[in-house]
N, C-alpha and C positions, 0 to 999 in steps of 0.2 A: 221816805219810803222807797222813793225810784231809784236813789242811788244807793240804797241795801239790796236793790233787785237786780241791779247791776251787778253790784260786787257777790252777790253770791250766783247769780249766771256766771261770771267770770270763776269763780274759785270754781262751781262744780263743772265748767268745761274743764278745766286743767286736770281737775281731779278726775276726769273720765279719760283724759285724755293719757295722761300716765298710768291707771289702770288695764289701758288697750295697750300701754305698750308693755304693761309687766306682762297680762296674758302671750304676746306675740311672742315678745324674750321665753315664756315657761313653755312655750310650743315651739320654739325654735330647738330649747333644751330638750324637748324629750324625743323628738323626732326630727334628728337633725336629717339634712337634704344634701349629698354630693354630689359633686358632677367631673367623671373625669374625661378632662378634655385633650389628656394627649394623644397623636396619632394612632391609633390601636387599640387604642384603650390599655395601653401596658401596666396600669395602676390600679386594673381592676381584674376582679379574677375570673377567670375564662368559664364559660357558659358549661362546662363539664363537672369544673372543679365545684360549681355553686351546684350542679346536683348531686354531689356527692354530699356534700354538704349538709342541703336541704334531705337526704335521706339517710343522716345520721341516727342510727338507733340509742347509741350508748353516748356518755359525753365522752367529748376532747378536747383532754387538759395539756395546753404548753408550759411547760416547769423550765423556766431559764436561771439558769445559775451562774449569775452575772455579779462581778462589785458595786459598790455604792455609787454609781454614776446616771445623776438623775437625767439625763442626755441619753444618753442608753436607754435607759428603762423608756421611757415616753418614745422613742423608737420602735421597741417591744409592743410598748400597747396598741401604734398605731400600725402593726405588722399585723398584728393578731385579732385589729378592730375589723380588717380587712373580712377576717374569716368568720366574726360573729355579725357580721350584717346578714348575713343568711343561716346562720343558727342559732339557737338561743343555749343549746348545746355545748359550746366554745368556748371555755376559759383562758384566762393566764395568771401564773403565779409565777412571782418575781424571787431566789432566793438567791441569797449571797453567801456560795457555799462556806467560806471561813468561819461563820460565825456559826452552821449546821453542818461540819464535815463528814459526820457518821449517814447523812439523808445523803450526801451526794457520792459519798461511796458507796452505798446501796441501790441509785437510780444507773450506776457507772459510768461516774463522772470523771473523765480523767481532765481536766485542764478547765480555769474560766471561762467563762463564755460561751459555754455547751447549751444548748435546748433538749428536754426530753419530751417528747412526744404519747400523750398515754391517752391510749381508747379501751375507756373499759377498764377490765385488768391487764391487759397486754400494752407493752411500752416498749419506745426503740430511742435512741438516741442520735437526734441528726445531726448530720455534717455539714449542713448549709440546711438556710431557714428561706431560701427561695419556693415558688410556686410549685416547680415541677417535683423535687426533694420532696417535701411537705405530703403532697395527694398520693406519693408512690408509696411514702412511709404508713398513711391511712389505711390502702390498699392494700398493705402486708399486713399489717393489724388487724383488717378487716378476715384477712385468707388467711385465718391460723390455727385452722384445723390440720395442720403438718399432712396432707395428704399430696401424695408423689405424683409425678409425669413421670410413667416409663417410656422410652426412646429403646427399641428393640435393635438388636445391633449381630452383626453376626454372618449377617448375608449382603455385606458390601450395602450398606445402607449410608444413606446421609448423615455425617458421623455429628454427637451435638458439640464438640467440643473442638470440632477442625477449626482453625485457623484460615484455610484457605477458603477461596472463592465460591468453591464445592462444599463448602461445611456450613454450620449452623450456630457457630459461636457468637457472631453478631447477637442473633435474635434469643438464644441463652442467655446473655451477657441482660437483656432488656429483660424478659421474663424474668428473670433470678432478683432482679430489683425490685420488680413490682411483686414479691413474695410468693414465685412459683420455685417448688423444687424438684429439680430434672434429675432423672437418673440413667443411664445406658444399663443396660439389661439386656443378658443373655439364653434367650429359651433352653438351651439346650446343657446348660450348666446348671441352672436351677431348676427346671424343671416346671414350674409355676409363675403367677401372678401376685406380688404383693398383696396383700387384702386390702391395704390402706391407700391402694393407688384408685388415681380420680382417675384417668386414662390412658390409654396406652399410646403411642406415637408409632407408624409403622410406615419409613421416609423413603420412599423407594428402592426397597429393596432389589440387587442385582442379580443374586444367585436364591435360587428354590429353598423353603422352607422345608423340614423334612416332617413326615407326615406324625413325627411325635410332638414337634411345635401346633401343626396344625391344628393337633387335634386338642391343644392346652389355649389354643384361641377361640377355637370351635364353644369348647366350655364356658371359658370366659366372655363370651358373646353370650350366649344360651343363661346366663347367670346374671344378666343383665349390666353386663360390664360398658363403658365410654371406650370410643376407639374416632384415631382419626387416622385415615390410610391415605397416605399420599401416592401414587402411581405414576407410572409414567409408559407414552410408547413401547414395544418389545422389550417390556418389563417380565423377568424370569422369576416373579415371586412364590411360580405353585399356589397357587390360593383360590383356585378355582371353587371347592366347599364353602370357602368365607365368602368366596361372590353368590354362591347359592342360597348360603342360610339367610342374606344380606337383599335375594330378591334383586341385585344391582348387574349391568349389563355394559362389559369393558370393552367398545369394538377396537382390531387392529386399526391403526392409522397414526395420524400425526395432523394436529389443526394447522392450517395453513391463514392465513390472510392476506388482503390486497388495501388495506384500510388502514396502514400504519403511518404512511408520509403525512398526510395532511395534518394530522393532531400530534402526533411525536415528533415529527421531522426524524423519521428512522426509515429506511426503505428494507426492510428484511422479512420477510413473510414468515418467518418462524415465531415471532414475536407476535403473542395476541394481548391487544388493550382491554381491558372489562369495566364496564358503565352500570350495567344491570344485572342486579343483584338479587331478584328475585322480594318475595315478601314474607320470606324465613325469620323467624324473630333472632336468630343466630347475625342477619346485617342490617339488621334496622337501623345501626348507628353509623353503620358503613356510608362513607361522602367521600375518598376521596378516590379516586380511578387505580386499578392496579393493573400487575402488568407480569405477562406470564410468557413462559419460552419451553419450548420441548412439549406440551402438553395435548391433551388427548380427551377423548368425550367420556362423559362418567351421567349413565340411564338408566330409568328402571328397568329390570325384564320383567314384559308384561308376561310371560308362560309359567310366572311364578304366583303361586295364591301369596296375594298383599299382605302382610304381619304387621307391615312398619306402615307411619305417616312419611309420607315423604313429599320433597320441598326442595326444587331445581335452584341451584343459584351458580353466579357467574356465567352467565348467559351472554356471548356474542353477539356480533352486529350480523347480519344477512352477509357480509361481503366475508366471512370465516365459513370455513369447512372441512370437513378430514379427510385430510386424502390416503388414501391406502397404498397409495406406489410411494415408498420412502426410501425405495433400494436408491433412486436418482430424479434428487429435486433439483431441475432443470431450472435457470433462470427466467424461465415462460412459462412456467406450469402455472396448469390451470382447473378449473372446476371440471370434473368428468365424471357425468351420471352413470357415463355406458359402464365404465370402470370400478363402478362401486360407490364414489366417494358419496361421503355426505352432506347437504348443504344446510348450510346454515338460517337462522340464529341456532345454534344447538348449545346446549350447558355442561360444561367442564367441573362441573361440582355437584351435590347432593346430598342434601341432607336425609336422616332416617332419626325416628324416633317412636319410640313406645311407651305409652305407660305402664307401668310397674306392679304388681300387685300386693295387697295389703295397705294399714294402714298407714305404714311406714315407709312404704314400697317410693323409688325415686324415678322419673322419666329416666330410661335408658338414651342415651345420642351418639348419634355415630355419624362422623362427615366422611366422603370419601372425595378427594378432587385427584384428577386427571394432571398433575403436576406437584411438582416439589420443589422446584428451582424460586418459585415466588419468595421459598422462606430461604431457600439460602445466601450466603455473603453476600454473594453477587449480583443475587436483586434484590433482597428485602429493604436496602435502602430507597429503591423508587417506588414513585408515587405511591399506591398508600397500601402497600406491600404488607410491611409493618404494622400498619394501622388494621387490616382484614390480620393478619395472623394473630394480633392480640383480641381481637372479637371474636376467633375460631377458639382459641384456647382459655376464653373466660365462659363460653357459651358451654363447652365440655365437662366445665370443671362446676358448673351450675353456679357460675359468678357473673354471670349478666349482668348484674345489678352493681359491679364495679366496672364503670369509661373506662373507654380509651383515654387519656388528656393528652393533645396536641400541642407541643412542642411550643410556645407564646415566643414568636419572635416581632419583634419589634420593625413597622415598615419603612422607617425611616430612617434607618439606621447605613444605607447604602446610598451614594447619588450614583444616580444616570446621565450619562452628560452625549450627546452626540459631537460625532468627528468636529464638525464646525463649530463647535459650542467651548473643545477643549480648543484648538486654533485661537480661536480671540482670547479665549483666557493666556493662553500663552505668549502670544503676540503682546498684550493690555500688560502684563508683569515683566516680561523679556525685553521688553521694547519702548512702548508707549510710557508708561508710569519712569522708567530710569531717564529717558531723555525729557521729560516733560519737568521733571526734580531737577534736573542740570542745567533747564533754559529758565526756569526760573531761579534758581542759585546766581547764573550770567547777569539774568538783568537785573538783581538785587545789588551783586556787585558794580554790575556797570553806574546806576545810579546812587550809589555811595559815593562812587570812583569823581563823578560830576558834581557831586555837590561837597 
């Protein structure tokens, strides 16, 4: 009897014991656990892209039209498993167009090895099946109501299609991928405002608006239209009504600051840094500093009865202020109350907004900032230049609810070596390692030689 009691305590420990480990195995299957451990996390997808993801409405199916190469595929899936860990939304389907050519001339497939990208019923075909490709391709799917950016042009304005340093082709070139479509537009030619356009763009204009433009903006305001007006110092726009109807207050000057050397290493007082951004839902996503030149204070006037909500952003440090004598910026100039200036923290932006009437009726918005240089060539590439002008022109367009995605660059992808650091390395390979090979090749020889 004790050694039946034995052996089946021994069978049913094993057999509970295998039991625990098929449960562990069918719990490891259904809820598998990663960890990516390379620097940066470069194998996993950036804290943007996952909420875009996570606030997917419609599915999103990747259609690859690959050959028969089971290497491939299980590549595919493990690209794509990437993006359904965070939605349940995310398919992929594998097709090998030879065998269905009429499906892949319909999805416009010209060559193997294409991805089609389909949200909804809208679908694009990418060029690359990388991170930042992929979420831009989402992003234009997602913005496909075909409604325009007008860029007003006509009065020496910041052209969007320049080329040069002064123009705004960079930041075109970004917008137009991410599924905006820009127009230049001439008031005085057409006469009107597109119905289907989301907002109008108005880049610092140089010469006067004539009072028949004026007054087709006037309307177009009055009608609950998006506007974003860029300004600048002894700027000749004529647009004194749109600052009235707008409630908003453009004094002469020019910001100056004395706060640039220590955090830019730039000593130029023209050049203003921005940290604070106010609590406009327009920068809420805004982190990273930008950086502005030529620019000018943009306030409400209070002699105006309030229409709009309004919301101060880009907000200065205390060591910024406007100075009004800009005939000759001396290299000592400095704050002077007697003389007008103004002191700071003061704000170079502003927002304005209304709600709409009816039950259809959409928040009207409108930003005005005190500079235009931020988005052209020649600064939109610093600091987070780019990054505030794609939050200004999704927050117009009532696309808030598609990110910025920053750029996933890998940190270790560069080394850093100090002056003494590359010295020994060069000395250790130039030097040390060749004679150290030759005095031991010597003495190998020499003791061959004796024996």
């Amino acid at each position: 009897m004790k050694y039946f009691l034995r052996k089946l305590n021994k069978f049913s420990s094993r057999l509970l014991f295998i039991i625990l480990m098929g449960i562990v195995a069918w719990l490891t299957y259904q809820t598998p656990v990663t960890y990516d451990a390379t620097r940066g996390n470069r194998n996993t997808l950036s804290e943007p892209t996952q909420q875009i993801l996570l606030g997917l409405q419609q599915p999103l199916l990747f259609t690859a039209y690959v050959p028969e190469e089971p290497e491939l595929h299980q590549q595919l899936r493990e690209l794509v498993a990437k993006y359904q860990k965070f939605s349940n939304k995310v398919s992929l389907e594998i097709i090998n167009p030879d065998l269905d050519p009429e499906r892949a001339q319909r999805d416009g497939i010209q060559s193997q090895r294409q991805v089609v990208l389909r949200l909804g019923k809208q679908s694009e075909v990418l060029g690359s099946v990388a991170e930042q490709p992929i979420v831009n391709a989402i992003q234009r799917l997602q913005r496909s109501d075909n409604r325009l950016v007008i860029f007003l042009e006509g009065h020496k304005e910041a052209e969007l299609f320049d080329n040069s340093s002064a123009g705004l082709s960079d930041l075109a070139n970004e917008l137009q991928s991410k599924g905006y479509k820009l127009q230049p537009h001439t008031l005085l030619s057409t006469g009107s405002i597109p119905k289907n356009t989301s907002f109008v763009v108005i880049a610092a204009p140089q010469q006067a608006y004539t009072p028949k433009e004026t007054k087709i903006l006037h309307d177009y305001i009055q009608q609950g239209g998006n506007l974003l007006w860029l300004t600048e110092p002894k700027t000749k726009a004529g647009l004194p009504a749109l600052q009235k109807i707008l409630a908003i207050n453009i004094p002469k000057g020019r910001l100056l600051s004395i706060d640039n050397k220590p955090r830019l290493d730039i000593n130029s007082p023209t050049l203003i840094p921005i940290m604070r951004y106010g609590e406009a839902e327009v920068m809420r996503q805004q982190q990273g500093q930008t950086l502005f030149s030529y620019a000018t204070i943009v306030q409400r006037d209070l002699a105006e009865k309030p229409t709009w909500d309004f919301d101060a952003i880009l907000t200065t440090s205390d060591k910024v202020w406007l100075e009004t004598n800009t005939t000759h910026l001396s290299k000592g100039i400095k704050y002077d109350k007697d003389s007008g200036d103004i002191a700071g923290p003061v704000s170079l932006g502003i927002v304005l907004s209304k709600e709409g009437k009816g039950n259809d009726a959409k928040q009207q918005r409108i930003i005005v900032i005190g500079d235009s240089n931020f988005m052209r060539n020649g600064f939109v590439g610093y600091a987070g230049n780019l990054e505030l002008s794609e939050h200004l022109f999704n927050w117009l367009s009532a696309n808030e609810h598609l990110l910025v995605i920053p750029a996933k660059i890998a940190p270790d992808t560069k080394i850093t070596l100090q002056d003494w650091q590359l010295y020994t390395i060069g000395i250790f390979f130039l030097f040390i390692l060749p004679i150290g090979l030759m005095t031991i090749g010597i003495v190998r020889w020499i003791r061959r030689k004796r024996s």
